[in-house]
C-alpha positions as CSV (number, residue, x, y, z in Angstrom):
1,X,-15.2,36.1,-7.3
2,X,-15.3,39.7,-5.2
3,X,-17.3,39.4,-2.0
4,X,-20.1,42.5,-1.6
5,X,-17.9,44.4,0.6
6,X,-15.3,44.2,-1.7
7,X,-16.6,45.4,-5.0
8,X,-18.2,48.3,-2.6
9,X,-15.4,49.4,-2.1
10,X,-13.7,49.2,-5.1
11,X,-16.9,51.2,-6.6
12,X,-16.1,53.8,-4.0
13,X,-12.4,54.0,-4.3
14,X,-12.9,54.7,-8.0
15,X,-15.6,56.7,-7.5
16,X,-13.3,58.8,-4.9
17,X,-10.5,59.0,-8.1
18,X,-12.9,59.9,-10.3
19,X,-13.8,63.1,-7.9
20,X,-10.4,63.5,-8.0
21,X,-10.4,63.0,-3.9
22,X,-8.0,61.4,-1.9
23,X,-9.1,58.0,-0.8
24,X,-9.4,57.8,2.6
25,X,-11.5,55.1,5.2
26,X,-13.6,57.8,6.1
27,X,-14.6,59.0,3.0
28,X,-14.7,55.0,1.6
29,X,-17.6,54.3,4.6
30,X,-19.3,57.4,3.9
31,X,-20.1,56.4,0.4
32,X,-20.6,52.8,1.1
33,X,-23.3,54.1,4.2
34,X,-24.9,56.6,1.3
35,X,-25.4,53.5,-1.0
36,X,-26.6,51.5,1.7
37,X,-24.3,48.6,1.7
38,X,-23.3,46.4,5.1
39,X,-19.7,45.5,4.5
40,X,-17.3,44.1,7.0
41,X,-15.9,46.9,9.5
42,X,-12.1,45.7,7.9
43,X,-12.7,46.3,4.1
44,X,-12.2,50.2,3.9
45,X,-9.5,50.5,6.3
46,X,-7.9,47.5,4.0
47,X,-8.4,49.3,1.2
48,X,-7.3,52.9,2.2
49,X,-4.0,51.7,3.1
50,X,-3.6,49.3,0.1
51,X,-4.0,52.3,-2.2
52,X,-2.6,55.3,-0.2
53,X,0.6,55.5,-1.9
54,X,-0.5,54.0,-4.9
55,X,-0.9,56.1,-8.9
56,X,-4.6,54.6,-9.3
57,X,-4.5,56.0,-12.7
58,X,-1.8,54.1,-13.4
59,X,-3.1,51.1,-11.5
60,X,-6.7,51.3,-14.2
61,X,-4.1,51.7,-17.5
62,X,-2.2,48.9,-16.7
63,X,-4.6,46.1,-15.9
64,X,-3.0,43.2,-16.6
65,X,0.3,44.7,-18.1
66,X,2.8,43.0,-15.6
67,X,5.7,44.7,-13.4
68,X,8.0,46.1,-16.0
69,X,8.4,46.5,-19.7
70,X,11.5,45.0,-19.9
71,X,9.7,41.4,-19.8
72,X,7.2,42.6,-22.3
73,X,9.8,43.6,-24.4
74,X,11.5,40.1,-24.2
75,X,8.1,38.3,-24.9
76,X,6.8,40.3,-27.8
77,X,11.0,39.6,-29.1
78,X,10.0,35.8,-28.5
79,X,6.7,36.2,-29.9
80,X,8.0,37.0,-33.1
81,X,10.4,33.7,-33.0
82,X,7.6,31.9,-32.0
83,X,5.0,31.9,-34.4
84,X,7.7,30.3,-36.9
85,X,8.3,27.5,-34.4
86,X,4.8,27.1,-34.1
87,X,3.7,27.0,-37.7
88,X,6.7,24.1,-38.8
89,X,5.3,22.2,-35.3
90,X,1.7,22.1,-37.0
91,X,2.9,21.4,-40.3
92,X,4.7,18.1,-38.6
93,X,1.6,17.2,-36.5
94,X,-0.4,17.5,-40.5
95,X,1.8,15.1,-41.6
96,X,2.3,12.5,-38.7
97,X,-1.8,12.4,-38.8
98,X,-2.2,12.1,-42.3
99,X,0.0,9.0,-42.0
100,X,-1.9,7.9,-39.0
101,X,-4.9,7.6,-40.9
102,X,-3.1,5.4,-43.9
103,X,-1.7,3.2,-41.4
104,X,-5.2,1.9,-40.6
105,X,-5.8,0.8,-44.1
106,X,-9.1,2.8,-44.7
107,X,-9.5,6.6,-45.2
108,X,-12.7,9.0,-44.9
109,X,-14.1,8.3,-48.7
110,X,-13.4,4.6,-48.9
């Protein structure tokens, strides 16, 4: 889980975007002195680098999207293989535990 200094300046780093002003270590203490929040001396310097050269629009849309779309491409290809697998796997596993339960020589209304 994010520390206290971390999601301080995460908060001000968007907050920053959202302004539409470049994020800088300056302007990332300023905010997190106006809130007043103790954070470690490293954080904002840390965090003005990490995201100086960095589309933070682009970084919000694509939570969790991955690196490229050609591997998404390739997986959503699979995808549509695998639910087919999938379903005839089940449909074995219905069947082997249906047995299973013969084998013992009761079943559930007996």
């Amino acid at each position: 889980m994010a520390s206290t200094s971390e999601l301080a300046c995460i908060y001000s780093a968007l907050i920053l975007h959202d302004d539409e002003v470049t994020v800088t270590e300056d302007k990332l203490n300023a905010l997190i002195r106006t809130a007043g929040v103790t954070v470690e001396p490293f954080w904002p310097n840390l965090f003005a680098k990490a995201l100086a050269n960095i589309d933070i629009n682009s970084l919000i849309c694509n939570v969790g999207g991955g690196g490229s779309s050609a591997p998404v491409a390739a997986a959503s290809a699979a995808s549509t293989v695998a639910p087919a697998a999938e379903e005839k796997k089940e449909e074995k596993k219905q069947e082997e535990s249906e047995e299973s339960d013969d084998d013992m020589g009761f079943g559930l209304f007996d």
